[in-house]
N, C-alpha and C positions, 0 to 999 in steps of 0.2 A: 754608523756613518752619518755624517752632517747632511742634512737634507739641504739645506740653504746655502750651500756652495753654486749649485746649481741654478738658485734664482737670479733674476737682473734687481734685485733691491739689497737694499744692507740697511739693516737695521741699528737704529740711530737712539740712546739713553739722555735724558738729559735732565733735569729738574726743574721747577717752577715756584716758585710761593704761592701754597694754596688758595689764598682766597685769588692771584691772578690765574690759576689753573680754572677755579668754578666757575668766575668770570669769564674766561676766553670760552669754556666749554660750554656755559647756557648763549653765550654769543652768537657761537658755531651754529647750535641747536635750531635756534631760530630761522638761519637760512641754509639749514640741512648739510652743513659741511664737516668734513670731519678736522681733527688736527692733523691726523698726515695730511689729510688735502692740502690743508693749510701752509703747514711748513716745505712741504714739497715745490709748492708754488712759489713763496719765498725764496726758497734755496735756490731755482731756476732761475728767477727772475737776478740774484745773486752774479747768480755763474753768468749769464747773458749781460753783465753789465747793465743793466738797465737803471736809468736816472733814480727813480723813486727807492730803490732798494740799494741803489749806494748811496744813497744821502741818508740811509736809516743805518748802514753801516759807519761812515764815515762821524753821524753824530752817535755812536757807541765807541768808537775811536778814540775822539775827542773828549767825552766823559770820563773816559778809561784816563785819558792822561792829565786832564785837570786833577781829577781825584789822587793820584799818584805824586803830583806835585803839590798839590796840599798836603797828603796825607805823607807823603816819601814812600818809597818804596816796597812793595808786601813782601812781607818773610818767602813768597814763593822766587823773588825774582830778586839778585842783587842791581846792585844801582847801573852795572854794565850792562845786564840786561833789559832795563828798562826800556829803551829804544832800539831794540834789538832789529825792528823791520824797517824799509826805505817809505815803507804805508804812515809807518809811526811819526816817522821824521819829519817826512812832509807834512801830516796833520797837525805836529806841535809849531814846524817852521811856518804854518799859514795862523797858526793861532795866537805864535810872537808878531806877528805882521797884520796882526787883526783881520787876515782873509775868511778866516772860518764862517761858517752862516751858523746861529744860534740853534 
């Protein structure tokens, strides 16, 4: 039987480019935090809307679709789905309209 049905955490897989993994992790070291700490706090700050974590979302947005319209589209997503969310739209319609912040 699954033992971690039962906990209040879910466990989360994700990858990194090593040297930013050794990097973030002699980082942490220094002021004693771990990477869950790290990402958890993130995450929260995420969900809570908070200024500073949507402006680090919204310039990952924006990257995502400059690169996409340079590049056209990845074999993962046809061209319909390219702007598939109303997040999307708005960040490409503020970035035609020059609103976006660099």
């Amino acid at each position: 039987m699954r033992s971690d049905i039962f906990v209040d955490k879910k466990s989360v897989h994700f990858k990194l480019d090593k040297e930013v993994h050794l990097s973030l992790r002699a980082k942490l070291f220094k002021y004693n935090i771990s990477m869950q700490e790290l990402f958890d706090e993130f995450a929260r700050m995420v969900v809570a809307d908070m200024p500073k974590a949507s402006s680090i979302v919204d310039s990952i947005v924006n990257r995502k679709i400059r690169s996409t319209l340079a590049n056209g589209p990845s074999k993962r997503r046809s061209k319909k789905e390219v702007m598939t969310t109303d997040f999307e739209a708005d960040a490409l319609y503020d970035m035609i309209n020059g609103t976006d912040e660099p």
